[in-house]
C-alpha positions in Angstrom: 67.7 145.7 1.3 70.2 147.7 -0.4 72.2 149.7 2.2 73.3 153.2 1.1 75.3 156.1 3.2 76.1 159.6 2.2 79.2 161.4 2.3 78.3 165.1 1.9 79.5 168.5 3.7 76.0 169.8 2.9 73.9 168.8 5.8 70.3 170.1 4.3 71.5 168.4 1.1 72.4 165.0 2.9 69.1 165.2 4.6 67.1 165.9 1.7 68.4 162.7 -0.7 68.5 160.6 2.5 64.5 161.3 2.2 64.2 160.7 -1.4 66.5 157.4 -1.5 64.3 156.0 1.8 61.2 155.9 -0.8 63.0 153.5 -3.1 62.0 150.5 -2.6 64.6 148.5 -1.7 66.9 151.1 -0.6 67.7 152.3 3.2 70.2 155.0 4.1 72.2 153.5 6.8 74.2 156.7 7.5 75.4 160.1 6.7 78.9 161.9 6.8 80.4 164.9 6.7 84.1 164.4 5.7 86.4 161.5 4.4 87.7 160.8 7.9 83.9 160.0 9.3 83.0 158.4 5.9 86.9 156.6 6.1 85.7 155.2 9.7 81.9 154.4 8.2 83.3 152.0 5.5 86.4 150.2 7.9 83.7 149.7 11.0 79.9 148.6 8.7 80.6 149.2 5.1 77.3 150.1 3.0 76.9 148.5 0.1 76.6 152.0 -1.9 78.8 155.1 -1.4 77.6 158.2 -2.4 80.1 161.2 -2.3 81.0 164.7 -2.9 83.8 165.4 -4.8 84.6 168.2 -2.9 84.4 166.6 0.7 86.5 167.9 3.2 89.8 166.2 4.1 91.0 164.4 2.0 88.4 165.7 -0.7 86.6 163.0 -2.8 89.3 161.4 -5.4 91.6 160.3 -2.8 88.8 159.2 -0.2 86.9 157.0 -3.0 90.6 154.6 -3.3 90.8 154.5 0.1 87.0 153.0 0.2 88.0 150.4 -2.4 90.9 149.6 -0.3 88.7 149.1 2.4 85.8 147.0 1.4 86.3 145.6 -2.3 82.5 145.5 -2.4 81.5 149.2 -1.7 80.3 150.5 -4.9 81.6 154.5 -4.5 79.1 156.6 -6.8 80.0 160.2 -7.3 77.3 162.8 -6.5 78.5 166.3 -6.9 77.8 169.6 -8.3 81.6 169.4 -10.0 81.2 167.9 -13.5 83.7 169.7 -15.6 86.7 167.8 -17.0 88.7 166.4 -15.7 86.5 165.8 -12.7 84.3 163.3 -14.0 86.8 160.4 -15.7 89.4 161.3 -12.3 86.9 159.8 -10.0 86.5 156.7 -12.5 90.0 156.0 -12.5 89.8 156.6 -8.6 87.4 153.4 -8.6 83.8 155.1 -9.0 81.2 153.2 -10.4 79.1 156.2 -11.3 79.1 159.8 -11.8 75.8 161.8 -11.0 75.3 165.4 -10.6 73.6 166.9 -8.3 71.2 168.9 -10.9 69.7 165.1 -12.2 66.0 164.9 -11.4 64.3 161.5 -8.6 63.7 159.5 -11.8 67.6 159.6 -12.5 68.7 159.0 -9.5 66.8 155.7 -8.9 67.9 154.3 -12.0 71.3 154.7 -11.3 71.7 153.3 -8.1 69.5 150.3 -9.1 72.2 150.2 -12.1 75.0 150.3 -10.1 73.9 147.9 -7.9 73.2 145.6 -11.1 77.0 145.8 -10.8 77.5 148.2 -14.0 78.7 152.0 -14.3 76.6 154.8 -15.0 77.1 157.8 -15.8 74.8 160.6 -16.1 74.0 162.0 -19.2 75.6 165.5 -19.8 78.4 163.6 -18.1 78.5 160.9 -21.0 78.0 162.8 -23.8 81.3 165.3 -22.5 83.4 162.3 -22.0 82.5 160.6 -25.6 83.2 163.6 -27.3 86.6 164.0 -25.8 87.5 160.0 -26.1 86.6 160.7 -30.1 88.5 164.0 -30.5 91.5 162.3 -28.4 92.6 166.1 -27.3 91.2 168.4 -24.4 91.6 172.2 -23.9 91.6 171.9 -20.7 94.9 172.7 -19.2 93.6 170.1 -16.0 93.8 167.1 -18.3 97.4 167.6 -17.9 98.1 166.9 -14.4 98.1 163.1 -13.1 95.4 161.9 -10.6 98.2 162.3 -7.7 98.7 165.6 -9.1 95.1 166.6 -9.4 94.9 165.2 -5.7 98.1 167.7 -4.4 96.1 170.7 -6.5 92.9 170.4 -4.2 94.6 170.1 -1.2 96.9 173.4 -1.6 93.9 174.8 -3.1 91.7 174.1 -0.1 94.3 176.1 2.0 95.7 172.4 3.4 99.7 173.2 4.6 102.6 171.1 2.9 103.2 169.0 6.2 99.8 168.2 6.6 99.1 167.2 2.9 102.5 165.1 3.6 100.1 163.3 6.5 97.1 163.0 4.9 98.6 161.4 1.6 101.9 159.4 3.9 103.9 160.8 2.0 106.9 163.1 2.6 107.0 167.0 2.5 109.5 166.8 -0.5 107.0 164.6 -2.6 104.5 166.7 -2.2 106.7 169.4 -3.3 107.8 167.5 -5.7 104.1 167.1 -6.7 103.9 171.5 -6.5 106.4 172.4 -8.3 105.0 169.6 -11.3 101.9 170.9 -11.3 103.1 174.5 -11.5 105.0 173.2 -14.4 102.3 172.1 -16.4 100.0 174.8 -15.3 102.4 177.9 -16.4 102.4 178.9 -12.7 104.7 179.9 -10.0 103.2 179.8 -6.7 100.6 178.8 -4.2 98.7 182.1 -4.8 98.6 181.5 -8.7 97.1 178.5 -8.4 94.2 179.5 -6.0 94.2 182.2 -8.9 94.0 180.3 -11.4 91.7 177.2 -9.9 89.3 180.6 -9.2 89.2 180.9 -13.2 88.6 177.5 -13.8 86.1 176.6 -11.5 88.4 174.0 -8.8 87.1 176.7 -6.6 83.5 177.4 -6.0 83.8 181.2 -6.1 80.2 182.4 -7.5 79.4 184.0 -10.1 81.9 184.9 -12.8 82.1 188.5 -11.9 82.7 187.5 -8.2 85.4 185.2 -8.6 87.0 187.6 -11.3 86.6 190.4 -8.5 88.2 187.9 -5.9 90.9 186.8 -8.1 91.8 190.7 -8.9 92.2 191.3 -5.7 94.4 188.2 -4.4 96.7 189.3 -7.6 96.9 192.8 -5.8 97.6 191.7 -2.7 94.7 192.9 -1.3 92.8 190.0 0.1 94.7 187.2 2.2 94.2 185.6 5.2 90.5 185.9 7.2 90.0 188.2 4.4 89.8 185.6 1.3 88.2 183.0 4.4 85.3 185.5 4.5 85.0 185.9 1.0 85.2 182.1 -0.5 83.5 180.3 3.0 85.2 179.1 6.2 86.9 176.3 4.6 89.4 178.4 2.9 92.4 180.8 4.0 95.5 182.0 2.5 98.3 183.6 4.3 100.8 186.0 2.7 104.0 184.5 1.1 104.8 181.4 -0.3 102.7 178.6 1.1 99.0 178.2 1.4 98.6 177.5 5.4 95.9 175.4 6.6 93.9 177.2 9.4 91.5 174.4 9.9 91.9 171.8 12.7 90.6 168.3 12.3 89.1 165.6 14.5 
């Protein structure tokens, strides 16, 4: 019996594919978590044998939580199941150590055949997915301004982004506050930026954020230019997991377990 957990913030969505997967034969879901520190203590205390994670999950957010996994049990195979599969998403989480990359629009069919694939012991990687990542291994170039930034970078730019404080980014990743500084003021580099605010802006026009629609997260990112929308006020309009306070630093609100 192949023993699979989910880490997911989405609670309906957890529930839902821990029904599908239980009619695979073969298959049981052993548990389900909400967050890299409950799926952290899942792997260190009974590791599955199968990993299945959101990109996006809170804490320490997906990329950073899947090399902690490996680090933990060499044998957990960490599968990526997320509705984020825009470069430079997808071959981030490989180099983190994923074995496979789903999304979350894939139909039942898909889904079996990939964990019975990865299981096998080899990578799979849905197909949208592959055809995206062929076709920028053969052009050798992106336009993505993302592609840019290191995984360590990549990993600093969704913790600011997710309204995570400098000291507490420092924690999370043991490093110092002046590395992860260090880390900012790289990534502003490369991204043309200058601050915490302009990059919430600008990971609002490239999708880091989930903002809606288009019009919405234009509307949202008008107004944070303007200084009209800070604090509760941006909580309110991007969801409860994000705030940004006036000034320099993106302040994290939230309080963890």
């Amino acid at each position: 019996m192949i023993r699979l957990a989910i880490a997911d913030d989405q609670s309906l969505f957890r529930a839902g594919v821990s029904r599908l997967i239980s009619e695979f034969q073969g298959f049981q879901v052993v548990a389900e978590c909400s967050s890299s520190d409950e799926a952290l203590a899942l792997v260190r205390d009974h590791p599955p044998d199968v990993l299945l994670i959101e990109l996006t999950l809170p804490g320490l957010g997906g990329l950073e939580t899947t090399r902690r996994v490996l680090r933990l049990s060499e044998s957990c195979r960490v599968v990526a199941l997320t509705r984020r599969s825009d470069p430079p998403f997808p071959s981030q989480m490989l180099k983190a150590g994923a074995i496979g990359f789903l999304t979350k629009d894939i139909d039942v069919a898909e889904l079996e055949r990939s964990l019975r694939q990865v299981c096998s012991g080899r990578r799979y990687i849905c197909q949208d997915v592959a055809q995206e990542l062929a076709y920028f291994a053969y052009a050798g170039t992106s336009d993505n301004p993302l592609d840019a930034l290191s995984q360590r970078e990549m990993q600093v730019m969704l913790m600011v982004v997710d309204c995570r404080a400098v000291s507490d980014i420092a924690s999370a990743l043991y490093l110092s506050p002046k590395t992860v500084n260090s880390y900012r003021y790289r990534i502003f580099e490369k991204l043309n930026i200058r601050s915490d605010v302009e990059l919430v802006l600008f990971a609002l026009r490239h999708g880091v954020v989930d903002g809606g629609s288009p019009a919405f997260q234009e509307e949202v990112a008008g107004q944070l230019a303007r200084g009209e929308l800070a604090g509760a006020g941006l909580q309110a309009r991007l969801g409860p997991r994000r705030q940004v306070a006036k000034g320099k630093d993106v302040e994290d609100k939230r309080r963890h377990d």
